[in-house]
Each structure stands twice: as structure tokens, then as C-alpha cells.
C-alpha positions as CSV (number, residue, x, y, z in Angstrom):
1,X,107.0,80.5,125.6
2,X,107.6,82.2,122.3
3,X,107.7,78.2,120.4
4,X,104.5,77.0,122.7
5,X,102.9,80.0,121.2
6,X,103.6,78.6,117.5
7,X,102.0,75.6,118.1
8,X,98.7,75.2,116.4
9,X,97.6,71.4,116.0
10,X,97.7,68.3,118.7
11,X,100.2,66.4,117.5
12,X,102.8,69.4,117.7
13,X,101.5,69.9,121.4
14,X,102.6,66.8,122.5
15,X,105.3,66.5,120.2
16,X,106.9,69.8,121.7
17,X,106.2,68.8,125.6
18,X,107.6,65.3,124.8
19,X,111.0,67.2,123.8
20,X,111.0,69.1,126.8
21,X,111.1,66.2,129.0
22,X,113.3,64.0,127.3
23,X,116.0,67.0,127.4
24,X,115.8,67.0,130.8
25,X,117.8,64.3,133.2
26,X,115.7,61.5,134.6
27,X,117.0,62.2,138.7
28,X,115.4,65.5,138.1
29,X,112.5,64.4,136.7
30,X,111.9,62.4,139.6
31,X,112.4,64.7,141.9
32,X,110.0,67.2,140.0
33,X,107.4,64.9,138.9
34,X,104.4,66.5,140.6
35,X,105.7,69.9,139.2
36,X,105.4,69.0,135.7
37,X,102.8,66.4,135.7
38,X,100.7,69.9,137.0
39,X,102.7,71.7,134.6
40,X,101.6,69.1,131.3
41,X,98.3,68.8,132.5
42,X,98.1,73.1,132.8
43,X,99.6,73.0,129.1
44,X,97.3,70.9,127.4
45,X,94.4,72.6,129.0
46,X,95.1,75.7,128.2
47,X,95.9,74.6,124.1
48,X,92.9,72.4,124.1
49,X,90.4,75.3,124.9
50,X,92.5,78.5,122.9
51,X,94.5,77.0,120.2
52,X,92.2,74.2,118.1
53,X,93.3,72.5,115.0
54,X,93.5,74.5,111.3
55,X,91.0,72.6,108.8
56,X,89.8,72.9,105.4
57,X,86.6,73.6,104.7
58,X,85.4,74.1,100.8
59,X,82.5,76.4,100.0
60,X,80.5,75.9,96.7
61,X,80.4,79.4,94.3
62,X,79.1,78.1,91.2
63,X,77.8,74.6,89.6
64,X,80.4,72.4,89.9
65,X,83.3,74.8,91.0
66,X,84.0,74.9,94.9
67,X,86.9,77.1,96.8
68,X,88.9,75.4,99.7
69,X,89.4,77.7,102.5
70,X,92.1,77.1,105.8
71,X,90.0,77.7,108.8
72,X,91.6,78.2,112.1
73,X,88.4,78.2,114.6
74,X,88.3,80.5,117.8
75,X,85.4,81.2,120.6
76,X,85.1,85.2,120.0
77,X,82.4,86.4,117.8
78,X,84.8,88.4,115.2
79,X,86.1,86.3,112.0
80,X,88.6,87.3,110.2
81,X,88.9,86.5,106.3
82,X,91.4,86.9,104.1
83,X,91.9,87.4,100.8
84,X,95.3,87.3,99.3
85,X,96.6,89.9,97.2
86,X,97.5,89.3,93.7
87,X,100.6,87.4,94.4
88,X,99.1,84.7,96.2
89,X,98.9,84.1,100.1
90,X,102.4,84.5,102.1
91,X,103.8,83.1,105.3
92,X,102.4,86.3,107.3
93,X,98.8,85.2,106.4
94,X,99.6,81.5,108.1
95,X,100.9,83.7,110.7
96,X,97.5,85.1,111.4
97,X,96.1,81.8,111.2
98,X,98.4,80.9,114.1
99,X,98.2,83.7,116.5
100,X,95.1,85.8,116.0
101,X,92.8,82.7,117.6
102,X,94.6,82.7,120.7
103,X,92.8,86.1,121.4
104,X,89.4,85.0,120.0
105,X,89.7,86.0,116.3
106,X,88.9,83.2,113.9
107,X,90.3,83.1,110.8
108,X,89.8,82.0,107.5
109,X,92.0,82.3,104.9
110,X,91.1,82.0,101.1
111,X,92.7,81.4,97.7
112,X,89.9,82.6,95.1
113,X,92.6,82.4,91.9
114,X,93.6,78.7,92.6
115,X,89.6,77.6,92.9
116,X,89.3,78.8,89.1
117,X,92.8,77.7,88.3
118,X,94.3,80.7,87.5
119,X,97.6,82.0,87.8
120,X,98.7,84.7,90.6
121,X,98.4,87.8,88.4
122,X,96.4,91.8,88.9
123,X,94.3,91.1,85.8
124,X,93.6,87.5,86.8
125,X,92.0,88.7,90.3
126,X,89.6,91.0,88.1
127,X,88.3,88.0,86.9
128,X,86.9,86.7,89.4
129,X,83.0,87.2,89.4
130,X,81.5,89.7,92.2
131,X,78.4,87.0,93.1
132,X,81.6,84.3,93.7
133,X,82.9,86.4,96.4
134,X,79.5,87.6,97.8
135,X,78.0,83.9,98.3
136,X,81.4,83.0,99.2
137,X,81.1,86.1,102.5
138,X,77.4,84.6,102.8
139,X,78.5,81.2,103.6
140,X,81.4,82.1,105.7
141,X,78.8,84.1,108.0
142,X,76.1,81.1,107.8
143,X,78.5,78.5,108.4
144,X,80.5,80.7,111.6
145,X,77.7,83.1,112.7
146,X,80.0,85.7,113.2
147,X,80.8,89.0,112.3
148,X,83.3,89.2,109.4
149,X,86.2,91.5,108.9
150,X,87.5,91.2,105.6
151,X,91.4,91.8,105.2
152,X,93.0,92.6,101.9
153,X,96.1,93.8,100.2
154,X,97.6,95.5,96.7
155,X,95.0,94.0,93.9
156,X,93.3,91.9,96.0
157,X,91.0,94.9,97.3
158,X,89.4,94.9,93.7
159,X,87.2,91.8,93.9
160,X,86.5,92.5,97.5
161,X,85.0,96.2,97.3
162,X,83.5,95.0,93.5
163,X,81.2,92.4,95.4
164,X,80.4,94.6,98.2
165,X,79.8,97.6,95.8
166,X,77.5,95.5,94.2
167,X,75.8,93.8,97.1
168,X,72.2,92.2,95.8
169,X,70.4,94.4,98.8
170,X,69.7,97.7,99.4
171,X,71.7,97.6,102.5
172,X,75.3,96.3,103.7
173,X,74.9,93.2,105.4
174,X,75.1,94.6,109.5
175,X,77.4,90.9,109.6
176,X,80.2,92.8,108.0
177,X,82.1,94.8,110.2
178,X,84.7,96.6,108.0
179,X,87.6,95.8,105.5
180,X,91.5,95.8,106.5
181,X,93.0,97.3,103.2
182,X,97.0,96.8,103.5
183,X,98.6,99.1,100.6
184,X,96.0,98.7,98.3
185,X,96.2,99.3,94.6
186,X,93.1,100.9,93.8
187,X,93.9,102.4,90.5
188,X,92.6,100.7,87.1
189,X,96.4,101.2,86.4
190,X,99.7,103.3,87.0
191,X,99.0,106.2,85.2
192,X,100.7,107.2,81.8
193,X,103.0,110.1,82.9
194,X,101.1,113.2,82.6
195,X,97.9,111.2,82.5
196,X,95.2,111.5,85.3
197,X,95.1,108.5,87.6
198,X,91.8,107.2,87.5
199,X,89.9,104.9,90.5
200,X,88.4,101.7,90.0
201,X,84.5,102.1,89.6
202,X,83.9,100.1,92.6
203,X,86.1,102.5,94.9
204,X,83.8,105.6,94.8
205,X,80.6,103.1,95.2
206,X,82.0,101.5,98.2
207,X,80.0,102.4,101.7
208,X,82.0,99.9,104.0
209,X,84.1,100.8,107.4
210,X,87.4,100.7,106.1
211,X,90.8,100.2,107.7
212,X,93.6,101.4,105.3
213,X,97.0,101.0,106.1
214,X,99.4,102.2,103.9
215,X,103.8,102.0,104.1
216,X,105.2,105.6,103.5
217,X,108.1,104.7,101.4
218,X,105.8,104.2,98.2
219,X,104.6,107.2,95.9
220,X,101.3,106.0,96.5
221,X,101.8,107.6,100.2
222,X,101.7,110.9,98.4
223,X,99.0,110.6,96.3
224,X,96.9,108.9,99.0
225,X,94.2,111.8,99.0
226,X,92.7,110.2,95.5
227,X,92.4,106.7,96.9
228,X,90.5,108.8,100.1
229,X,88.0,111.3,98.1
230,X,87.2,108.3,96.0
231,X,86.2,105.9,99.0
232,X,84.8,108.1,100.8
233,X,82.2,109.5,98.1
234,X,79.7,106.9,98.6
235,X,79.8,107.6,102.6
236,X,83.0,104.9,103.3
237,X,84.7,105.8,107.3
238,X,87.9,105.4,106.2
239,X,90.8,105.5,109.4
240,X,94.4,105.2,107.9
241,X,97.4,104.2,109.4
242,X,100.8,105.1,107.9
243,X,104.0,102.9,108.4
244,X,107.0,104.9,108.4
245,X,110.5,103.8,106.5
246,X,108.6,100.8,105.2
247,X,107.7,99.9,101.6
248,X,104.7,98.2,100.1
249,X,104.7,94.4,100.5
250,X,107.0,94.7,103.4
251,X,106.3,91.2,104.7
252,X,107.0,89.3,101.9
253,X,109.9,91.3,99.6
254,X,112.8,89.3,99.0
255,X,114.7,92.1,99.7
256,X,113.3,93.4,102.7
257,X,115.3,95.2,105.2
258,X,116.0,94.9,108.4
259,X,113.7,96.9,109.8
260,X,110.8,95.6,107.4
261,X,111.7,92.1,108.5
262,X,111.3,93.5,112.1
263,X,107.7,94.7,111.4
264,X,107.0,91.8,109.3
265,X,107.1,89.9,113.1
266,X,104.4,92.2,114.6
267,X,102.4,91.6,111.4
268,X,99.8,89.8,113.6
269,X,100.2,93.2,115.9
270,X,99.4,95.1,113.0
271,X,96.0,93.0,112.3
272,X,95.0,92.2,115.8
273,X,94.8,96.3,116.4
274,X,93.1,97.2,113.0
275,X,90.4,94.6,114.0
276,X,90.5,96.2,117.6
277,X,89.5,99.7,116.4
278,X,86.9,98.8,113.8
279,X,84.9,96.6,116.2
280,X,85.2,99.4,118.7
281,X,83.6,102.1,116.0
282,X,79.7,102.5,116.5
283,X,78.0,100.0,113.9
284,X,75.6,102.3,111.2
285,X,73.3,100.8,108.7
286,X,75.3,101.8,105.2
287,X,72.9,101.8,101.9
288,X,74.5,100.6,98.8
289,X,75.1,103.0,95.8
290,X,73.2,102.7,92.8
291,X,74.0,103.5,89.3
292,X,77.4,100.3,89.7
293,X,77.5,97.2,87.7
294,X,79.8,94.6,88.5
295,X,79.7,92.9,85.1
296,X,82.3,94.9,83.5
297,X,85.8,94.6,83.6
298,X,88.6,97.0,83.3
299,X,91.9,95.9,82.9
300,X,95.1,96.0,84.9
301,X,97.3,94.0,82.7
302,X,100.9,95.6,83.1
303,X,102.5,96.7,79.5
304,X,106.0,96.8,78.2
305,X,106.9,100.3,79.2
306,X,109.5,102.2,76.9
307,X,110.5,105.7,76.0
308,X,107.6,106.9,74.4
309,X,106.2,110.7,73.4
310,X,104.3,112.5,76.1
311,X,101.0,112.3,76.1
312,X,100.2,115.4,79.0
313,X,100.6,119.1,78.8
314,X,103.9,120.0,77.2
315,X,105.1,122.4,79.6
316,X,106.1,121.1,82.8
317,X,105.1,121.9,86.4
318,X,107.2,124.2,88.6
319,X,110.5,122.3,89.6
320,X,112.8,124.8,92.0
321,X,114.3,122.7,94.8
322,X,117.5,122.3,96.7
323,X,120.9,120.4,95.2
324,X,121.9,117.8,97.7
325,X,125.7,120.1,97.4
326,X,123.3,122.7,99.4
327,X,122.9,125.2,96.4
328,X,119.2,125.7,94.9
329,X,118.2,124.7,91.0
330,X,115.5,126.2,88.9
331,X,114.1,123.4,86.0
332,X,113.7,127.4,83.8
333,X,117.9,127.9,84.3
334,X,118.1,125.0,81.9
335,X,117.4,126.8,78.5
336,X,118.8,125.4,75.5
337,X,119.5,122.0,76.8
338,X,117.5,118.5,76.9
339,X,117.0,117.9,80.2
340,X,116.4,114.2,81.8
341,X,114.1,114.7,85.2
342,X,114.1,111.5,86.9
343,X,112.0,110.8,89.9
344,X,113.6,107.9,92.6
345,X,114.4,106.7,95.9
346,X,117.1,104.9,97.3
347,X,114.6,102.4,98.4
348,X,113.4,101.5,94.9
349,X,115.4,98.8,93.5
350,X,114.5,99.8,90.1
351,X,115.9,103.6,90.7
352,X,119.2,101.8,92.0
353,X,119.6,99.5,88.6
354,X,119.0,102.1,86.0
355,X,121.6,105.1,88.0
356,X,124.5,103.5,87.0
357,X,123.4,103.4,83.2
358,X,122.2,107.5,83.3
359,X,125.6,108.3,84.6
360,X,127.1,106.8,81.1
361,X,124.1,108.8,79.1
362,X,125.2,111.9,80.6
363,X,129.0,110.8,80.3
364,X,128.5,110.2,76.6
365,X,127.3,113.7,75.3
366,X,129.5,115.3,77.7
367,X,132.5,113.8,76.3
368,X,131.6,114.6,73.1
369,X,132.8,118.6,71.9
370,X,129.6,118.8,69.8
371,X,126.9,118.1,72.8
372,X,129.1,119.4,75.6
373,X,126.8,120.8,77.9
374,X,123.5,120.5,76.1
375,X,122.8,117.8,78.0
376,X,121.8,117.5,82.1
377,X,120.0,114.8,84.3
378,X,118.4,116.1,87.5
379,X,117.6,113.3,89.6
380,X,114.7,114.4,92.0
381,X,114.6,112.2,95.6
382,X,111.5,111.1,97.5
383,X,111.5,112.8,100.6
384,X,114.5,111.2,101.6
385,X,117.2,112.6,104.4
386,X,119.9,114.0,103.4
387,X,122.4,111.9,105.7
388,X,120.5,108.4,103.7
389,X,121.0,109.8,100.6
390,X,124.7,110.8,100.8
391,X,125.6,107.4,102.1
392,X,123.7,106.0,99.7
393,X,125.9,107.3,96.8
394,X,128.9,106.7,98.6
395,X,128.0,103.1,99.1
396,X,125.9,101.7,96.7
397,X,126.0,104.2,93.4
398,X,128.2,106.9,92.7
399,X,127.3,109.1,90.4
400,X,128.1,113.1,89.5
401,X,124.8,114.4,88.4
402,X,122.6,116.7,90.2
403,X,120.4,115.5,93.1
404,X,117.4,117.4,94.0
405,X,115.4,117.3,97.1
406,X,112.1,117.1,97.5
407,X,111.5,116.7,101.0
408,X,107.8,117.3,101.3
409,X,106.6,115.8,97.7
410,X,105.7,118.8,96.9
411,X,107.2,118.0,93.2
412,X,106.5,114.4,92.8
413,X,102.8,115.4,93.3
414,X,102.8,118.3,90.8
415,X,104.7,116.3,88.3
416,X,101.6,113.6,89.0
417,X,104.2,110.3,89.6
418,X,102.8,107.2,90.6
419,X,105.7,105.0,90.0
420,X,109.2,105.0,91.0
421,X,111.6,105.6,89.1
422,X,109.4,108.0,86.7
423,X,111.3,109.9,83.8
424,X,110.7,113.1,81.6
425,X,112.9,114.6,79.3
426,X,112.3,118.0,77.8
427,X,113.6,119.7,75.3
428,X,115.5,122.2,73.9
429,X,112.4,124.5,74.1
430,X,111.4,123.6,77.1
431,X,108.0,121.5,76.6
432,X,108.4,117.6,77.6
433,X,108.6,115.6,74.7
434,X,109.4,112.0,76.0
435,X,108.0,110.2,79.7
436,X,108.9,106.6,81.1
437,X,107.7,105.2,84.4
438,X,110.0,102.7,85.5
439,X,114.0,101.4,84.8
440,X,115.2,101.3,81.6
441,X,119.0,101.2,80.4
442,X,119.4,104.9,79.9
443,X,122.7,104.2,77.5
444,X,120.7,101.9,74.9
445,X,120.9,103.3,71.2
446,X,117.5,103.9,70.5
447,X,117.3,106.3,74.1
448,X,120.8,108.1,72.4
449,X,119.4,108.6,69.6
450,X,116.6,110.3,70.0
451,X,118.1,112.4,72.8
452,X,120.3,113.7,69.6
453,X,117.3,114.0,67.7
454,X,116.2,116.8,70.6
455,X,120.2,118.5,70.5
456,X,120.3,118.9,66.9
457,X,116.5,120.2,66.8
């Protein structure tokens, strides 16, 4: 049942029932012949009238410039259309294309980025003009004459809620249901540490029914209320469903787990019942903001982080939690020493590669009878238990410096992270004079030597 259910084209179909029969010995097929003639017949039936064949269908945006779309057609009156995120469209997209029709969901899956022949980056996605992607949800709509869901994910929410924030009418078109956001990335970038995150201008125009669903493992999770407030100041419903132990892009990480490879089966579970509860939510007519302009662009292009001087407020936030040994350290006990405070997660492959490397910073002034002691790393965990963190460090990376729990995020949201691993190290004086967000090699000579700039201050 489970590979009849896979099946999506006519060829396969008969293909598949052909295998069944010649696996099975001719004396019993005789003798059963009636059984599965009814049993073929049933079969074909019921694939001919739930399960029709995927096709291609290309949509003009400009002049001369088209966009193919995969179109897997169903009988219900709710379509679903996707557009990818900014790495591109993965297996659990095909996946939707496969399952979701058998329960009346069409679906039509898109690839904007390879229409203008662009490469599968954030900045790349910004690109893409706002009237592309609204004739392209006007012709979808003409051409189906069905309500449209629109389902997104990380970056690929930007051109979606810039074309709908933008809309050419005073009013939403009633066609469009509501939006599917899966982890979406909603900031114009991660944040400089001690910098204020700041929204996307599209975000706090947006008036749409929106679906957001969001992994917990992800410091995004904690800072989840400024993604919220801004979508919902233009008069967005926003519903948001959290997916515990699970990390952003869960369905296509080459180093997913094994229970992110679990979920990553039920990703068409995870769809079908976001759809389910925003057709179910009374329809309303939603105005669009005024005072947005789709015409500018602000970038997202990722730069080469390094050590560099903090730009925030000197002295840092409140940092008291409890050691991982079961004792309780205070961030003001640490007078007189430069202190690295490093934000991770076992989880974050990036935390994992730089450890090993911070365990040799701290190794290297220790040893050494002039900076004995006047240097300490506090590495402060996510919200992690303490039974995953212990075997963590017994298994994976040992190392003797202090952990620090912060179990509710309390710290990673005063300290205003966004990124995992983030880094801070303050002075002798107290006031932070250096911030990284993400891995570095802690024992490169250019990190030593301006941590011996800081002792010998």
C-alpha cells in the first residue's frame, strides 16, 4: 500500500501491477484470476480518478521571459503553490507533489531563480521583481480557479510577502487563502552582535492569514516575538506551530538526525494540516497597507565574519546562571580578566567545530606563568538538558571550561543572539570590546594576539 501510494504517473501504475503479477506463480494465478482481474480493474480506477499525471506548464512574467512550473492537478478547490526557499526546491517539495492530490490539494510547484537564470542564493531571491510573482499568483488562479495557499520557507518568504505587500488593489485578492511560512528568515540580515535586528519592510506591511511554523532548536525560536509584532502590525492572523528537538531546514540537512529524518516523512502531514486549519479560519476582506514600495531592495548578502570591535553598548547584559558541575557563576565575579562568552548548542555544527580550538585558546594563556588566570571562556548552552549536554562532551568534545545553562533563554535573549555560535569577549574592565557570530579558529594568531592586547591593557 505504502509503494501504490508513491505512484503518480500511468506508466508507473501499470508498471507496478505488472510486477505484482509476474512475482506471483502462474497455478495461482489461475486459480485467483477473477480476484485480481477485480482487484486491477479496482486499482486503476481508483488512480485514474485521484492520482493524475504531474505536467509542466510555463507562465509568462515579463516580455520574452516565462517560468516553468510542475503542476500535479487534483478535484478539490484548494491549490497549493510553492515557492522554494533560497536553496532551491528539495525532494520533500516533490513529495507534496505526490501525496497532497490524493486528498484534493493541487499543487504547483515553482522555481522563480532558474526562470531568470540565477543561482540559488538569499540576495538572488530579492531580486526577483514583486509584479513577476504577483501576475505569476494571477495566472495560477486564472488558469486553476482555485483558491491558492502559498507555501514558503527561510528566504523564500521575502519575494512572497514583497508582492503581496505590494498588491496593485486596495484589497487582498479574496482567492488567496493564507501563506505556509516554514522557518522563515524574515530579517534584512543576522544582526551585528549588539545591533538591533531589523524586519524586512514588507513584513510589518503584510495583511495575509499566515501559518508560521517554526523548529525550536534555532535561536530564531527565541526571538520569534519580533518576526510576530512585525507581521502582525498591518492586521496579519498569524497561528504558529513549534517543532520540538528539530532544527531549521530539517528536511533537507545533510546531517539530519534521526528524528529530523523521521519528521522529514510526515512532511506532507505537516502541510496537509497547516492547509487544514487556514481554510477552516473564517475568510475577512484584508486592505493592503499604504505608505510600501516594492522597488527597493535591501540586501541579504552574507559577509566574511571575523573578530571585529563591538559595535553595541559596552557593558554587557546580566549573565548569572548555573555551571553544568551544579555550582552558580556571576559574569561580575570575573574582574580583572578577559573573558570569552560564547553562545552554542550541541546541535549547531558550527559550535561543535570551533570547541575543540577554544579549548587550546584557553590552554595557551593558562600555561603560560604571565597570563595564568587572566584568561576564562564561559560557554553558555541553548536551553539544552543537562543529561544531552553531558553526553555530549563525553562523546563528541571534551573540553574543561565552564558550561553555563540557560535553560529558559533568558540570556541568549538579553545578550540579543541571532546566530549560533555567537561570541563576546570583554575586557579587563569589564565593557565588551570584541563580538563574532559564527565559528572561527579560536587559536589563530591574529584572535591571540589581540586577546594579549586586552591582558597587558
Amino acid at each position: 500500500m505504502v509503494y501504490l501510494a508513491t505512484i503518480h504517473n500511468q506508466q508507473d501504475k501499470f508498471a507496478a501491477l505488472a510486477v505484482l503479477f509476474c512475482d506471483t506463480s502462474a497455478m495461482y494465478l489461475k486459480q485467483h484470476c477473477k480476484i485480481y482481474f477485480y482487484l486491477l480493474f479496482f486499482c486503476l480506477f481508483v488512480f485514474s480518478k485521484n492520482i493524475l499525471a504531474a505536467e509542466i506548464i510555463s507562465i509568462p512574467l515579463q516580455p520574452e521571459l516565462e517560468t516553468d512550473l510542475t503542476v500535479q492537478a487534483a478535484k478539490g478547490d484548494t491549490l497549493l503553490l510553492v515557492f522554494p526557499s533560497e536553496y532551491g526546491p528539495q525532494q520533500a517539495d516533490t513529495t507534496l507533489l505526490q501525496t497532497l492530490p490524493q486528498y484534493g490539494i493541487e499543487v504547483w510547484l515553482s522555481n522563480p531563480l532558474e526562470s531568470y537564470f540565477l543561482p540559488h542564493t538569499a540576495s538572488n531571491l530579492e531580486k526577483i521583481p514583486a509584479k513577476d510573482i504577483q501576475q505569476l499568483i494571477q495566472t495560477v488562479h486564472k488558469r486553476s480557479k482555485k483558491n491558492i495557499i502559498i507555501l514558503s520557507s527561510g528566504r523564500g518568504a521575502i519575494p512572497v510577502l514583497r508582492a503581496l505587500a505590494s498588491w496593485p488593489d486596495k484589497f487582498s485578492p479574496e482567492y488567496v487563502t493564507g501563506l505556509i511560512l516554514m522557518h522563515p528568515r524574515l530579517f534584512t540580515k543576522t544582526p551585528e552582535p549588539g545591533l538591533k535586528a531589523k524586519l524586512m519592510p514588507s513584513v510589518s506591511k503584510t495583511n495575509q492569514l499566515i501559518y508560521l511554523i517554526q523548529p525550536n532548536l534555532s535561536p530564531f525560536w527565541w526571538n520569534k516575538n519580533i518576526s510576530l509584532q512585525g507581521l502582525q502590525q498591518s492586521g496579519s492572523d498569524v497561528f504558529v506551530q513549534v517543532l520540538r528537538n528539530i532544527r531549521n531546514r530539517f528536511y533537507f540537512r545533510e546531517d539530519a538526525n534521526a528524528i529530523e529524518q523521521q519528521l522529514t516523512q510526515k512532511y506532507p502531514n505537516i502541510i496537509y494540516n497547516a492547509i487544514n486549519q487556514l481554510t477552516r479560519y473564517p475568510k475577512k476582506q484584508r486592505t493592503i497597507a499604504t505608505g510600501y514600495t516594492a522597488k527597493k531592495l535591501v540586501t541579504s548578502i552574507k559577509q566574511q565574519q571575523t573578530l571585529s570591535p563591538y559595535k553595541g553598548k559596552p557593558v554587557p547584559p546580566p549573565l548569572k546562571l548555573k555551571v553544568l558541575t551544579g555550582s552558580t557563576h556571576d559574569l561580575t565575579s570575573d574582574k580583572n580578566k578577559v573573558v570569552l562568552v560564547n553562545f552554542w548548542a550541541s546541535w549547531c555544527p558550527p559550535c561543535v567545530h570551533e570547541m575543540p580550538s577554544m579549548q587550546r585558546l584557553e590552554n595557551y594563556f593558562n600555561k603560560k606563568p604571565s597570563t595564568k588566570e587572566a584568561f576564562k571562556i564561559l560557554a553558555v548552552n541553548m536551553a539544552e538538558d543537562e543529561k544531552t549536554i553531558t553526553t555530549f562532551l563525553k562523546t563528541k568534545v571534551a573540553v574543561k571550561f565552564d558550561i553555563l545553562l540557560d535553560s529558559n533563554g533568558i540570556a541568549l535573549k538579553q545578550w540579543q543572539v541571532f546566530a549560533f555560535p555567537t561570541s563576546f569577549i570583554i575586557g579587563k574592565q569589564g565593557n565588551i570590546r570584541y563580538a563574532i557570530y559564527g565559528g572561527l579558529d579560536w587559536f589563530d594568531q591574529d584572535i591571540i594576539q589581540k586577546i594579549q592586547q586586552l591582558i597587558d591593557e
